[in-house]
N, C-alpha and C positions, 0 to 999 in steps of 0.2 A: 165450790172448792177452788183454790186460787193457786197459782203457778207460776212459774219466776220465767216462763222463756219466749216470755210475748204474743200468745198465743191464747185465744177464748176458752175458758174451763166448759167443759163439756157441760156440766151439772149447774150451771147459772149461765152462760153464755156473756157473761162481761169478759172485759180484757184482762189478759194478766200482766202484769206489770213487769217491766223489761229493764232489766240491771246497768248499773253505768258503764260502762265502757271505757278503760285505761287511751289516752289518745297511743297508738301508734307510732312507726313508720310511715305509714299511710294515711294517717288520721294528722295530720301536722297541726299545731295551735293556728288560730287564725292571727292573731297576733305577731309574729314574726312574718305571718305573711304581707302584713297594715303594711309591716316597718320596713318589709322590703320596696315594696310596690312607693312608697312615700321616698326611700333616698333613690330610686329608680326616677321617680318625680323631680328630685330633686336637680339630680344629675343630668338630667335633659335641661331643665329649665339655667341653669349655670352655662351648660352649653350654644346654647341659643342666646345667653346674653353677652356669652365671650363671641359667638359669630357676628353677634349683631353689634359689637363692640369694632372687632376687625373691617366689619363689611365700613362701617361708619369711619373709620381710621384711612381705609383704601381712596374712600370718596375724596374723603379731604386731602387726600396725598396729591390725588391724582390732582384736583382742581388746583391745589398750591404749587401744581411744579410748572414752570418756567414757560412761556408762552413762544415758540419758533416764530411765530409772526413777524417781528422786527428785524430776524435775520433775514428774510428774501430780499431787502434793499439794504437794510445795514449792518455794517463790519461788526461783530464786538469789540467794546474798549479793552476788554481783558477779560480772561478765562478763569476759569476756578481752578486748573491747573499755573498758568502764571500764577494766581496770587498764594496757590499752597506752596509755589517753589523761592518766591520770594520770602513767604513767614518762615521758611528751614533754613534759608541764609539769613534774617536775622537772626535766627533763636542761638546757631552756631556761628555769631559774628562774623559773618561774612558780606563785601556791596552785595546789594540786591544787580543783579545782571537782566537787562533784557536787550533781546535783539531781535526784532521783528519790522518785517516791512511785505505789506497788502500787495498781493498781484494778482491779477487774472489768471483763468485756466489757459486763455491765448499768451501767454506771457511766458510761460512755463516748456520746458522742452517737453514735446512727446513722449519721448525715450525714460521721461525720467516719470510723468505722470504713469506709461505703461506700467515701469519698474514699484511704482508703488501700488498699482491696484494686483499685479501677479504675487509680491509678496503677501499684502493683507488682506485681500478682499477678490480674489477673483472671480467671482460671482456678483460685484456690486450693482452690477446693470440687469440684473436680473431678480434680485431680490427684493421684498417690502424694509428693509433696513434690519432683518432678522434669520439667520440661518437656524431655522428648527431642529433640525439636525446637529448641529453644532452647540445648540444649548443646551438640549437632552444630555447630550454627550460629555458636556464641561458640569453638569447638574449630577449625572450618576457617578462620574468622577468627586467628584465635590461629597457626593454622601458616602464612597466607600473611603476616604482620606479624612475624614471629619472636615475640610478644610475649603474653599472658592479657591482653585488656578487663578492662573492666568491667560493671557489669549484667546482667542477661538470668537474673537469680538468682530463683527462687520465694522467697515469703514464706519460705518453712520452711529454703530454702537458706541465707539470709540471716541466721535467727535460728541457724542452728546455727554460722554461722563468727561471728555476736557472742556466745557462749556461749563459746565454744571455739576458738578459732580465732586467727590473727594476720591482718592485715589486707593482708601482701604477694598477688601474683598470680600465683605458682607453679600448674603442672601438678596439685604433688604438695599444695598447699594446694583444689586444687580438689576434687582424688579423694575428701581426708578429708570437704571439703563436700557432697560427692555420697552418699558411703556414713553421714556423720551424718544429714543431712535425711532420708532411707531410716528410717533406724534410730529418727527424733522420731515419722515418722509412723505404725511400726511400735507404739509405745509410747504415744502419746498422742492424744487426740483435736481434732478439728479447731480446735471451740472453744478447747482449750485449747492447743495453737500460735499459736492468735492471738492470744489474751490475753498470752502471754510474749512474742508481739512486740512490742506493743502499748506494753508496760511496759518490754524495754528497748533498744529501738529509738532512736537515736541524735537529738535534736532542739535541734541548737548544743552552744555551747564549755560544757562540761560537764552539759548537760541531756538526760538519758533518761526514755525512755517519754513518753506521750501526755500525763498530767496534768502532770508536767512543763511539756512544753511548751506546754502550754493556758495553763498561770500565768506562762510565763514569757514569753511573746508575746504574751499577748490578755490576762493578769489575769482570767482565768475558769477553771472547773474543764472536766475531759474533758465532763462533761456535758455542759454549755454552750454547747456549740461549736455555731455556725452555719454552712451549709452552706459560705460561703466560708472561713473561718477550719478548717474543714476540710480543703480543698482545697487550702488554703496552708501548713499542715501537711505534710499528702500531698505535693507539691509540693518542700517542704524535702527530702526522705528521700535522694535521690541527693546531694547536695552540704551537708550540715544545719547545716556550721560557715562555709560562703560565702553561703546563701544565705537568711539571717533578714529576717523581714519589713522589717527597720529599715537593711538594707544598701542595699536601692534596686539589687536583682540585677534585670536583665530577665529571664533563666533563670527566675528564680520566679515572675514576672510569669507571662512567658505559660504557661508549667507550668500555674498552678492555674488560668488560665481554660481552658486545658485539661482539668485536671481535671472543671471543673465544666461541661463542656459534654458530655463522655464520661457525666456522672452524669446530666445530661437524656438523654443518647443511649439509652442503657440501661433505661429508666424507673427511677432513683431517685430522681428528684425531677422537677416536676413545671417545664412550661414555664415557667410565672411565676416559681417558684423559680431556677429556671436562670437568668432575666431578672435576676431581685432578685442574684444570688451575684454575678453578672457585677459589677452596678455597685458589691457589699458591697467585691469584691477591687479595685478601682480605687480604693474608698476607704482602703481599709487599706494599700494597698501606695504609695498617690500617684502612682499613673500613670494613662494615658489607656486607651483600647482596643488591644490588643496588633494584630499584623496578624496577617491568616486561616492558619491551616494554620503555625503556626512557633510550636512548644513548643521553642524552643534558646532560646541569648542569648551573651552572650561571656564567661561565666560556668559555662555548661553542662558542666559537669567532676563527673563521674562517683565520690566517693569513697569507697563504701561497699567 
């Protein structure tokens, strides 16, 4: 006798035949499962050839970018910032302007190289050419603004994107500035990082480096420089083409008595001095006392 529920009939002891089975919930076709498992295949292997696409893209970037080598004994003839600031005065018919002249870090007033490492870099002697802190920070800024700042760059970041570099605010213009400034410090030494900043370092419409701009705003050499005309220097570096002593920017203003109040803070100059800078930069700039604690102005635009 025979029986449908998969179970030996008592009376012959064969098997009884067992009914098909609608698939389920739980019973899923195996077939959706091929097709999942295959674009899961899929979709890994697409990924692995985009990393391996990137990883391959990094290699070449890195080996293609600019070799520091030549610079521990030689000047550059010109920077990727002169020659971007010269194609924007052709393109808006204007002479191509430059004004540069090479000097030594001994050449240069104290007072004035202080005033530049307190404004931009006060950590430069201390660092590998990269404040991690400082990039994190300009990085999570960067992804809640959809947008790259500006600022927050170490001396040596700064000199390797006016070397090399164009002047927009890409991710992938930063990377190169991250892994050059790596590679300056790797190859050159401290002094001589600063010295090439020093020299071509951006200071007005077509004036680079420090002597430069010692002649071209004060009529005196780098040497020269007094502590305020330092600091109003220094001062300039963030905005160089908005904010000349002769514009009458507040940004500048209160900058450099910042400047020169950071350089008493610090001991680089001495309280009197600090006193004497205060009233040098109210002279030279023609204004009165800035107000406490406000290094901005409506000018404060960031353009390096």
């Amino acid at each position: 006798m025979s029986t449908t529920d998969g179970q030996s009939s008592p009376d012959t002891g064969t098997p009884r035949a067992t009914p098909a089975v609608a698939p389920g919930p739980s019973q899923p076709f195996s077939k959706p499962r091929s097709r999942f498992a295959w674009l899961a295949s899929r979709r890994r292997k697409v990924l692995l050839g985009l990393g391996a696409l990137l990883l391959a893209f990094a290699v070449y970037e890195y080996v293609t970018l600019p070799d520091a080598g030549p610079l521990a004994k030689d000047n550059p003839k010109t920077t990727a910032l002169i020659e971007r600031r010269a194609e924007e005065a052709r393109e808006a018919g204007r002479k191509v302007r430059r004004r540069q002249h090479w000097v030594g870090l001994q050449s240069i007033s104290r007072h004035a190289v202080a005033a530049v490492l307190v404004s931009e870099d006060a950590g430069f002697y201390g660092h590998e050419g990269v404040e991690t802190a400082q990039v994190r920070k300009a990085l999570e800024e960067a992804w809640e603004k959809g947008r790259l700042g500006r600022g927050a760059s170490t001396i040596t970041q700064q000199l390797a994107k006016n070397l090399w570099l164009s002047t927009d605010r890409s991710l992938f213009r930063k990377a190169k500035e991250l892994v050059l400034a790596h590679r300056l410090e790797e190859t050159l030494t401290k002094k001589r990082i600063l010295t090439l900043y020093l020299n071509v370092a951006e200071w007005g419409q077509g004036v680079y480096g420090i002597e430069a701009g010692a002649r071209e705003h004060f009529s005196v050499s780098a040497s020269e420089l007094t502590v305020a005309q330092g600091a109003i220097l220094a001062a300039m570096l963030p905005a160089p083409r908005k904010r000349s002593p002769s514009s009458g920017s507040r940004a500048l203003w209160r900058r450099a008595h910042w400047v020169g109040d950071q350089l008493g803070s610090v001991g680089r100059i001495t309280a009197t001095e600090a006193e004497q800078a205060r009233a040098d930069i109210d002279r030279l700039l023609g204004r009165g006392k800035p107000a406490a604690g406000d290094a901005g102005g409506d000018d404060d635009v960031d353009e390096r």
